[in-house]
N, C-alpha and C positions, 0 to 999 in steps of 0.2 A: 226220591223223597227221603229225609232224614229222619228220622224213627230214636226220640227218645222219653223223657222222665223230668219231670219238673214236681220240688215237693217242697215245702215251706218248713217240715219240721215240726209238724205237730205232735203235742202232749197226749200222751194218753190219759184219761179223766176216769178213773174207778167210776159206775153208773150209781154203785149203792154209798158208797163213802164218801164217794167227791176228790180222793185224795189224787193230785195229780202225780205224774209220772216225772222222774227226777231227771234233770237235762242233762246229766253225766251221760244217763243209761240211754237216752236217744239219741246223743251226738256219736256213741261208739256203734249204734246201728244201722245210723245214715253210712256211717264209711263203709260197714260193712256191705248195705245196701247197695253203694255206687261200684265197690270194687267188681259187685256180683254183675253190676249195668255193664261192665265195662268186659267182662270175662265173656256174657251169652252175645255179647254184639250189637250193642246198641249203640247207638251214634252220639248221644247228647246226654249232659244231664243237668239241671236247671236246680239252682239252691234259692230259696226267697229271703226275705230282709222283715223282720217281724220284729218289733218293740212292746210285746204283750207276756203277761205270766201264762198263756198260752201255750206260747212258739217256742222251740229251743233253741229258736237263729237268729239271733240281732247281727250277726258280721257272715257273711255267706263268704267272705273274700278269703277267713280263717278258716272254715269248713272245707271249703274247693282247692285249698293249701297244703291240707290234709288228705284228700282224694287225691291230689296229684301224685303223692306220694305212690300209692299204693294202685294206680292203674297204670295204662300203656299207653289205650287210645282213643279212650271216650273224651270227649270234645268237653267244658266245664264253662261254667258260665253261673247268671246270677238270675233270679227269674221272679223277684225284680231288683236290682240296685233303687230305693229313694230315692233319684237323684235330685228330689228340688230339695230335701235335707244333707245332701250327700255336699263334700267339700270335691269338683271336677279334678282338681289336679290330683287330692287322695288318691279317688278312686281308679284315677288311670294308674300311677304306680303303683298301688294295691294288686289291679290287675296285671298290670304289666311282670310284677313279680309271680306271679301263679304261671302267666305264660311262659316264662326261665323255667319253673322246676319243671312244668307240664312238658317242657318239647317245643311249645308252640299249639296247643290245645285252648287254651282261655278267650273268653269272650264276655262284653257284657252287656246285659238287656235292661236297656235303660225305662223306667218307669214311675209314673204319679203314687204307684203304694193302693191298696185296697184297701188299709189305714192312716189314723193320721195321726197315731202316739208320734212318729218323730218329728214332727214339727213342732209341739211345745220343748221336747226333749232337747233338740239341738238350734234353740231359742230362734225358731221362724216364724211367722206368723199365717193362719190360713185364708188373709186378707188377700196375703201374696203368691196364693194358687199358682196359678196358671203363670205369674211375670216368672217365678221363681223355675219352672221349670224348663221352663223358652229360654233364658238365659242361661243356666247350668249347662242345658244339652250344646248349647251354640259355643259355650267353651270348652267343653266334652270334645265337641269332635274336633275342635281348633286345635286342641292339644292333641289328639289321636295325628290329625294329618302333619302336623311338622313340631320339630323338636327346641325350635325355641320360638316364645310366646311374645307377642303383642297385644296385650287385651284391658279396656274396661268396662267394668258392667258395674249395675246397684246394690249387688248383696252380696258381693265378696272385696278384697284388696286388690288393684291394677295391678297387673304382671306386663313387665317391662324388660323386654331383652329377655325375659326369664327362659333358662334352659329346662326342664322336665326330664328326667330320669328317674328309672332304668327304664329304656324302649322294649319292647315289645320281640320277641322272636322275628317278625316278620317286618318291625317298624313299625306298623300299625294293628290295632285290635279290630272283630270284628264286633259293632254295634248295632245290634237290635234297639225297639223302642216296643214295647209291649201298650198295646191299647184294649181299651173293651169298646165300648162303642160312642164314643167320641166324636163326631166328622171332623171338629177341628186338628184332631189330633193324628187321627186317617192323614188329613191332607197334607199336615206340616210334615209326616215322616214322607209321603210321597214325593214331596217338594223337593225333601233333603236328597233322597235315593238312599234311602235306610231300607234294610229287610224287618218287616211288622212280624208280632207275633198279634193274634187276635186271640183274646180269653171269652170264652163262651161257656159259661157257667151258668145260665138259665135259658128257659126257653127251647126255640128252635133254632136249629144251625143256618136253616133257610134263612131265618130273618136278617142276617148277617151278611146275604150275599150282596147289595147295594153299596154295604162301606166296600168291602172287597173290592167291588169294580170302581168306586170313587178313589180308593187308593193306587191301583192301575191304572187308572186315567190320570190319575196326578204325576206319578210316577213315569209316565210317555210324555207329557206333555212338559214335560220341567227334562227334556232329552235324557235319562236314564240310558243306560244299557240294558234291553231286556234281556240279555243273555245272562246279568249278574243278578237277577229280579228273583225276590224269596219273600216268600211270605208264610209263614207258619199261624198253626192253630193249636191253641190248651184247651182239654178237655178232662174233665175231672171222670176217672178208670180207675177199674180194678179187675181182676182176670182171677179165677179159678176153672177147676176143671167140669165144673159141673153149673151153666147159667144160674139156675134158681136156688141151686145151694149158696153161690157166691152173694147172690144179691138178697137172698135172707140175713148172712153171716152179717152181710155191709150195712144193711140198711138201720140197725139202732147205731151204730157208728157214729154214720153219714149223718143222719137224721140229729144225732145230738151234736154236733159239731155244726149244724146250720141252725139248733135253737138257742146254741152259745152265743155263734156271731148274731142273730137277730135281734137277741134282746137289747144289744145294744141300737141297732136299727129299727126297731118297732118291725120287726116282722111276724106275722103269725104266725102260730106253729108249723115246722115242718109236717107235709101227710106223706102217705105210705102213696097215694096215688100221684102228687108230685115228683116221686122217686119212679114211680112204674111209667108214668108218661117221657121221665128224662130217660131211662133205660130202652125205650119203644125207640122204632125206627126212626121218630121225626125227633127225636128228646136231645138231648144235650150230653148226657150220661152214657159210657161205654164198660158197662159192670156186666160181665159178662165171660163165658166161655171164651174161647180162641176164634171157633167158628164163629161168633156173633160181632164178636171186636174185630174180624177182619173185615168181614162183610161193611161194616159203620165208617171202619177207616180209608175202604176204598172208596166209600159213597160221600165221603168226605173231600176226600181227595180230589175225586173227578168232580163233584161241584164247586171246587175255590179255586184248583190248579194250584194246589201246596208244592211248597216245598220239604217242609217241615212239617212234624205231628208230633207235638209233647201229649203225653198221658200225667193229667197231673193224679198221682197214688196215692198220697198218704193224709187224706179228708180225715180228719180226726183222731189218726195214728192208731190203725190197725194193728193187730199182732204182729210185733216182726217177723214169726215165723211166715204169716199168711203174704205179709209183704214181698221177702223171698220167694215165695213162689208165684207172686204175681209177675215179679220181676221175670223169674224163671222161663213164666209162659209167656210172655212180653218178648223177651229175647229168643228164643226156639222154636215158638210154635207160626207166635202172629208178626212178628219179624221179618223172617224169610219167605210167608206166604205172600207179605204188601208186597215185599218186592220183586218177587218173582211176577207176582200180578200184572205190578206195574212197568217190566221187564217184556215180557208179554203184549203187553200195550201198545208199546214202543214199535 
């Protein structure tokens, strides 16, 4: 199982002044952040696509551009590309260039957005949800699989004989499709023989485990290879050395960074016991020592049969010092225990 890091880029918010944190000073400590993912031995790392005075990342293609520089052989990808804002042919050469400077490391996780700033922004309408994103992924991957194009669809220009470059290290990129809980969406990525990523941000993990088998059953019955079969899970972690110290430090963070996003959603206030139920065994949340986050991640693992395990980190943007050593313990501690675990298994 692949063991990495999915973070969006969040602003840190002063609690008494409000004054946000300036996005110079977070874009030089995401690098910092991934070069350190990419030194202790982590396998992945996941940049998202945010269009808010929030987020420090509206283009993750230019941040994962800049990582590539400065690591060896952490895998880079997007977590999520927009793509029903996203122009297909961009973003394949976008990515296709990151996989040049990377070696052959780049990948991208195609997704609906947990927002919907860029659809006024790059004048779409969210009348055309769902047409818009069915059709981008279908020319997405038509352009992944071969190098010159025949296609027409409703919200972009016919490409005709069109050639696509620069290709890919390999020819083709790897595509994810990141869902939350969607069945139609489960099904369309099983259909294709796409590797999911599922986001499980509330609740319990349990409740999850039905798309999981919906999308394995789709995924066999549309002849897949299950030997290429991957399926990953984001789970929003943070790791120190001492449980209840970590999840005291985190939790006014956490906590203001889900009454930010709610009030746009009519959420009620975050409680403290929402946070201690997502941290418990059954919860959602993996804030915790090494010893606890292992335990979570194996219990994770044997109930979906992952392939993959993103820790999404940086909920509110922590102190980068703490962030570091989340990472730290991420990569040395609860790293090589999963796998050895799962090593063992075998």
């Amino acid at each position: 199982m692949e063991l990495g890091i999915g973070m969006f880029g969040d602003l840190q918010v002063d609690p008494v002044t409000g004054k946000v944190q300036a996005p110079q000073e977070r874009m030089h400590q995401i690098i910092e952040e991934v070069k350190l993912m990419d030194e202790v031995g982590l396998d992945f790392f996941g940049m998202g696509e945010h269009h808010r005075s929030d987020y420090a990342v509206a283009s993750p293609e230019i941040v994962l551009a800049a990582a590539a520089a400065v690591t060896k052989r952490i895998k880079l990808g997007s977590a999520v590309s927009v793509l029903s804002s996203a122009d297909p042919v961009k973003l394949f050469q976008d990515f296709s260039t990151i996989d040049l400077i990377s070696n052959g490391r780049a990948e991208i996780m195609a997704g609906r957005g947990s927002f919907i700033e860029s659809f006024p922004l790059f004048g779409f309408k969210l009348d055309d949800y769902s047409e818009l994103f069915e059709e981008k992924l279908e020319l997405l991957l038509r352009i992944n699989n071969q190098p010159t194009v025949n296609w027409t669809g409703k919200f972009r220009p016919s490409l005709i004989n069109q050639e696509i470059y620069p290709r890919p290290v390999h020819d083709r990129l790897p595509i994810w499709v990141a869902v939350g809980g969607t069945t139609s969406s489960v099904i369309r990525a099983g259909k294709l023989g796409l590797p999911v990523m599922f986001a499980i941000i509330g609740g319990a993990p349990e409740q999850f485990k039905p798309l999981f088998e919906l999308y394995q059953q789709a995924y066999q019955d549309n002849g897949h290879d299950m030997d290429k079969f991957q399926v990953g899970l984001h789970m929003h972690s943070f790791f120190g050395d001492e449980s209840k110290q970590v999840a005291d430090y985190y939790y006014p963070i956490y906590s203001a960074q889900m009454n930010r996003i709610g009030k746009s959603r009519n959420w009620p206030p975050y409680q403290r016991s929402q946070y201690d139920f997502g941290r418990s065994r059954h919860g959602h949340l993996i804030i915790s020592d090494a010893n606890e986050a292992i335990e979570k991640i194996l219990a994770t693992q044997e109930m979906f049969g992952l392939t993959r395990f993103s820790s999404h980190m940086d909920v509110g943007s922590p102190d980068h010092a703490a962030m570091m050593k989340s990472i730290e313990i991420f990569g040395t501690k609860i790293a090589p225990a999963v796998r050895k675990a799962l090593d063992v298994k075998k």
